[in-house]
DOMAR-614028 format. One record per atom (N, C-alpha, C): atom name; x, y, z. Coordinates in nm, 2 decimals, always signed. Layout:
DOMAR-614028
(CA; (X; Y; Z))
...
end
This chain:
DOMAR-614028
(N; (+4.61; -7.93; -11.00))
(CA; (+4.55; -7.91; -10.87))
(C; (+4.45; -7.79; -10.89))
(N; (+4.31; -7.81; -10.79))
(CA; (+4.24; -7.69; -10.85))
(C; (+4.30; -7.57; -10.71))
(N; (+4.27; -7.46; -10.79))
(CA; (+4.26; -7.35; -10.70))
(C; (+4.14; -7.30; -10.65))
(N; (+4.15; -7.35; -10.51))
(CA; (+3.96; -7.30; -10.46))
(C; (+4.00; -7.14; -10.43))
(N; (+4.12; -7.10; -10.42))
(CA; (+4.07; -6.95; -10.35))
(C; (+4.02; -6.86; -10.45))
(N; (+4.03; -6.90; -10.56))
(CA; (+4.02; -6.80; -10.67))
(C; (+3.91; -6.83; -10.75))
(N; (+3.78; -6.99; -10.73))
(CA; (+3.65; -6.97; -10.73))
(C; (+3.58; -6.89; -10.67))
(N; (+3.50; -6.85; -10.69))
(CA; (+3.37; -6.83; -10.67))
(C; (+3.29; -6.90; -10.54))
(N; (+3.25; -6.85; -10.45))
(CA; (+3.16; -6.92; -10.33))
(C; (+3.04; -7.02; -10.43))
(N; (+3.02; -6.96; -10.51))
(CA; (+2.91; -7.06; -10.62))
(C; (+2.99; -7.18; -10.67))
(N; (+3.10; -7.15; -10.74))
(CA; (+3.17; -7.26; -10.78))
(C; (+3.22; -7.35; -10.71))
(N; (+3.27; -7.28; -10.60))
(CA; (+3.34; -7.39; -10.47))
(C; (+3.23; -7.47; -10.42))
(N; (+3.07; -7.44; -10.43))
(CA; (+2.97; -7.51; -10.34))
(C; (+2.94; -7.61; -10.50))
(N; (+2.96; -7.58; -10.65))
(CA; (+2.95; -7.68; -10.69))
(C; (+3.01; -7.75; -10.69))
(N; (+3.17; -7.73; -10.69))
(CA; (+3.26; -7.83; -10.66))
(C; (+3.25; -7.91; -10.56))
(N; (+3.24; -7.88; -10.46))
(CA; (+3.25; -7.98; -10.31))
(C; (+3.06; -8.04; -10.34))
(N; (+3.01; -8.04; -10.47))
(CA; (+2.82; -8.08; -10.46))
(C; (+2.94; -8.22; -10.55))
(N; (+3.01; -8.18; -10.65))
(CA; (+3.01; -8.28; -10.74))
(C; (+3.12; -8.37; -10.69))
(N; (+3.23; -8.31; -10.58))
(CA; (+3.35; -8.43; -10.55))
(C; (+3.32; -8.40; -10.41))
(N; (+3.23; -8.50; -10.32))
(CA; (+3.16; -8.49; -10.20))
(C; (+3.28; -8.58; -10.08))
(N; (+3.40; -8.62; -10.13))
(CA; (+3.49; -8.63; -10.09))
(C; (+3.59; -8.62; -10.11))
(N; (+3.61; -8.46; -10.10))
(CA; (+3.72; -8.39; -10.09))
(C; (+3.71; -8.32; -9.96))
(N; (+3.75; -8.33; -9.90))
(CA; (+3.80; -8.26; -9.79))
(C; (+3.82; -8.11; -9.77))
(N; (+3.94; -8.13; -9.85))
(CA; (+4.01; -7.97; -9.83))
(C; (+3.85; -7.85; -9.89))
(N; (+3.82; -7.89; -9.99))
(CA; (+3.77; -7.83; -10.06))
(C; (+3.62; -7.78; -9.98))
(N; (+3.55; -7.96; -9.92))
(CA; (+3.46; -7.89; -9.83))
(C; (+3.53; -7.79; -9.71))
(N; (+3.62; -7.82; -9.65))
(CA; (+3.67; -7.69; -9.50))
(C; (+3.70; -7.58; -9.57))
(N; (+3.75; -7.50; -9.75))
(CA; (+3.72; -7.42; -9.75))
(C; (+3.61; -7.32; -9.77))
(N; (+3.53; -7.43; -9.82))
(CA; (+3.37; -7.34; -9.81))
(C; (+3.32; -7.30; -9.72))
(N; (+3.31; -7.40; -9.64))
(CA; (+3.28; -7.36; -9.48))
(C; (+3.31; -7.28; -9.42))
(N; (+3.48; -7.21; -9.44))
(CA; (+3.52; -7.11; -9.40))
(C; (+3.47; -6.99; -9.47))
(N; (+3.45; -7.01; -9.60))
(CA; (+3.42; -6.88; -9.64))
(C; (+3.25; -6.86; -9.62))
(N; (+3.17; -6.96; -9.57))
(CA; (+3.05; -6.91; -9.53))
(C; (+3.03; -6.88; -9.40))
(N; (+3.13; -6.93; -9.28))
(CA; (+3.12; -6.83; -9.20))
(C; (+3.19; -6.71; -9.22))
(N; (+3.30; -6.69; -9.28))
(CA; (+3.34; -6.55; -9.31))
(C; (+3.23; -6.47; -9.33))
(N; (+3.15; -6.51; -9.41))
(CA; (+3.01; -6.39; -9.48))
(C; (+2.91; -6.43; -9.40))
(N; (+2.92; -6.46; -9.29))
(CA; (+2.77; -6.51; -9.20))
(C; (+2.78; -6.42; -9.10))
(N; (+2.73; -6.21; -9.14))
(CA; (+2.72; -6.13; -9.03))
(C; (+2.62; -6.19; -8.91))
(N; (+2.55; -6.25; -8.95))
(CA; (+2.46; -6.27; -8.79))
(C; (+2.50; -6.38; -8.75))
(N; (+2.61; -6.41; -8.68))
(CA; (+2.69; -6.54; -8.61))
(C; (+2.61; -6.51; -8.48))
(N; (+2.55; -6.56; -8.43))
(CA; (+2.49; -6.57; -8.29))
(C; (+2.56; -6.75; -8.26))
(N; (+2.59; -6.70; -8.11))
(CA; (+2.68; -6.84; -8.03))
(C; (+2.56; -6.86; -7.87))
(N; (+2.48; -6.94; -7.90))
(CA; (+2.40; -6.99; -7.78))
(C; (+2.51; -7.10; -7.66))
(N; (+2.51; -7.10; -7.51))
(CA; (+2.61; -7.20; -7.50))
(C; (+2.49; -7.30; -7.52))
(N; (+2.52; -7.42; -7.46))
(CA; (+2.44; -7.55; -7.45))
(C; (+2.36; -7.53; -7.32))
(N; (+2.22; -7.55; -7.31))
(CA; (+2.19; -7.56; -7.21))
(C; (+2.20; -7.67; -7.08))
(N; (+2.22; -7.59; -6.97))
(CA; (+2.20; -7.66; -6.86))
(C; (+2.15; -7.68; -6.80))
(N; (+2.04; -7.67; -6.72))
(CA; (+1.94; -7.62; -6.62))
(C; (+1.80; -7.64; -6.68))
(N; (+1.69; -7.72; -6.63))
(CA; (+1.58; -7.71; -6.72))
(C; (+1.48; -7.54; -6.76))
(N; (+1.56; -7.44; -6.66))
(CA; (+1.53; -7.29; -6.70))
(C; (+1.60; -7.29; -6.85))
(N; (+1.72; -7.33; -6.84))
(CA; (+1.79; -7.27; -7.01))
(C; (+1.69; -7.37; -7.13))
(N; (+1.66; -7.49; -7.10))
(CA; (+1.59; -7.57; -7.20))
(C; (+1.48; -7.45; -7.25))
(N; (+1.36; -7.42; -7.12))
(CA; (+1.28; -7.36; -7.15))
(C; (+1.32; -7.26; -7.24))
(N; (+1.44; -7.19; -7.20))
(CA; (+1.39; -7.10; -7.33))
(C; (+1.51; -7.11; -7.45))
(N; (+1.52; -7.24; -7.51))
(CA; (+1.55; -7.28; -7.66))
(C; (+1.44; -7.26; -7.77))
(N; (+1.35; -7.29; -7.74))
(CA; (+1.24; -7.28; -7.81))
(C; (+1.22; -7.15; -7.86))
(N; (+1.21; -7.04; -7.71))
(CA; (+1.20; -6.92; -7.74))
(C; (+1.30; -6.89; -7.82))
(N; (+1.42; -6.92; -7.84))
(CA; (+1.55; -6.88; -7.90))
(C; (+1.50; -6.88; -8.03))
(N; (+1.47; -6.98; -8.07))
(CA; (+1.44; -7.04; -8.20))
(C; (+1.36; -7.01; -8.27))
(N; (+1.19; -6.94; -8.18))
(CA; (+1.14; -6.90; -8.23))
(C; (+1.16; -6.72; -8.30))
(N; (+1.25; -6.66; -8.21))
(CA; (+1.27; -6.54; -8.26))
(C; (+1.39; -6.56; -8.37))
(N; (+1.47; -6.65; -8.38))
(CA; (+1.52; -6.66; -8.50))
(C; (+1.47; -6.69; -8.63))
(N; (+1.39; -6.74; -8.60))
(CA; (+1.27; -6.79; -8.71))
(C; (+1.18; -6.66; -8.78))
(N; (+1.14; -6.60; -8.71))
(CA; (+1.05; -6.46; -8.67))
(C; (+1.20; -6.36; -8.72))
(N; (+1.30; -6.38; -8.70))
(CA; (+1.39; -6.25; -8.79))
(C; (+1.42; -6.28; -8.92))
(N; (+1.43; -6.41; -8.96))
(CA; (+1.48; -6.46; -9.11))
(C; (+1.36; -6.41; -9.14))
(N; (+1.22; -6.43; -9.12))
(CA; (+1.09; -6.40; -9.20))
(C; (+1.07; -6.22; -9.22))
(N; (+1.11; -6.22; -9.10))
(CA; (+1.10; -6.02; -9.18))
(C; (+1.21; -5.93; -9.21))
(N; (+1.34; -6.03; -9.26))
(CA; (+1.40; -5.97; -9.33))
(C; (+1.42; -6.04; -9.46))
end
């Protein structure tokens, strides 16, 4: 049995690239990339055609922060 805790985030993403159904193995990557994912931003869902309007805007200043950093 492999031990994913004791890969590597590199090795675990080539593992779950090369056995694309495993399970366990993809939920632990996942966990460990949100672990390391300091900019978790949580939008709710919009309601209201005021909240639609500003997805876009959301998106675009996300867009606009990955680029200048």
């Amino acid at each position: 049995m492999t031990d994913f805790n004791q890969m590597s985030k590199a090795e675990l993403r080539a593992y779950v690239l090369a056995h694309r159904d495993d399970s366990t193995a993809f939920s632990i990557l996942v966990d460990r990339l949100k672990a390391d994912s300091s900019h978790q931003v949580w939008h709710p869902c919009p309601n209201t055609p005021d909240d639609w309007a500003k997805v876009s805007a959301l998106i675009e200043a996300q867009l606009n922060e990955q680029i200048d950093s």
